[in-house]
C-alpha positions in Angstrom: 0.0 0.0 0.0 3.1 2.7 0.8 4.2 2.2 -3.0 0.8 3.8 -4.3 2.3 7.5 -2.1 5.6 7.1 -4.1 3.6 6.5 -7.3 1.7 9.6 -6.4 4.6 11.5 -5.7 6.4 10.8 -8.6 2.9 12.1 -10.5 2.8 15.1 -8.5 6.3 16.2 -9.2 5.8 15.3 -12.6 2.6 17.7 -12.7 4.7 20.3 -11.6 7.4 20.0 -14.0 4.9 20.9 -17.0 2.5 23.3 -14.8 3.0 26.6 -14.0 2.5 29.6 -11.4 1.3 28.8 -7.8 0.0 25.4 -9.3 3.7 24.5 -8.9 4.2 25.0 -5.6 0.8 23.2 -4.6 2.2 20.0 -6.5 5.6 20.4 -4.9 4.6 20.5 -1.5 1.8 17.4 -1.9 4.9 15.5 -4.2 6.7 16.0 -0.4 3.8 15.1 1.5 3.1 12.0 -0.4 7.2 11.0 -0.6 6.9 11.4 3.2 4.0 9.2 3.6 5.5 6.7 1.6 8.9 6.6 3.6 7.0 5.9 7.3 4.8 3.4 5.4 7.9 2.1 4.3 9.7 2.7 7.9 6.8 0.8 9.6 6.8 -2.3 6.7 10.8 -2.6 7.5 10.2 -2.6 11.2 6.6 -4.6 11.4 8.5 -7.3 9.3 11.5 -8.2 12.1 9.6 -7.7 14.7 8.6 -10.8 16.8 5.0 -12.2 17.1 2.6 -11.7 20.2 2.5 -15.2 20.8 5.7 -15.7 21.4 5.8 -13.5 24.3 6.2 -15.1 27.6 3.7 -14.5 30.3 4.7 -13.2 34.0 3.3 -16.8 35.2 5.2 -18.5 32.5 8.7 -17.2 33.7 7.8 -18.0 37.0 7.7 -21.4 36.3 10.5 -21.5 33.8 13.0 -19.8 37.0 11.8 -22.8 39.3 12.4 -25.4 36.9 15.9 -23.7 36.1 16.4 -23.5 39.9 15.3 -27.1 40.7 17.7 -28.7 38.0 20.4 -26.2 39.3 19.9 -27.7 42.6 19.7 -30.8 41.5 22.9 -31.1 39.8 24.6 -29.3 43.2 23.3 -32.7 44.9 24.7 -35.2 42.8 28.7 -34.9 43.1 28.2 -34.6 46.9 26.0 -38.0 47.0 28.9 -39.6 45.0 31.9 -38.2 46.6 30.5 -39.7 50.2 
């Protein structure tokens, strides 16, 4: 959808090359407008595209229960050498 603002931008200046008077200025300033609408479009594509899904989001209760596993098999493997060095 951001291409169709560079498409009309590239029109626009276009326009203005063969018009003539305050006309000119009018199609310069949307040509601007419209190149600027097409870079965030483009800006929030780039971004939107490497950004990471919702679902892979860990809930607070979720980390909770990944920290106690992590600390029972840390414990865990603190136990063992002392039960075979005995």
């Amino acid at each position: 959808m951001h291409w169709l603002y560079l498409i009309v931008a590239l029109a626009l200046f276009a326009g203005a090359y063969k018009a003539s008077g305050w006309l000119v200025l009018l199609l310069l300033v949307g040509s601007l407008i419209a190149f600027i609408a097409w870079m965030l479009g483009w800006i929030s594509a780039r971004i939107s595209r490497g950004a990471r899904s919702e679902m892979q989001i860990l809930s607070p209760e979720e980390l909770q229960q990944m920290r106690e596993q992590a600390a029972a098999r840390k414990a865990a493997s603190a136990a063992k050498p002392e039960s075979t060095q005995s």
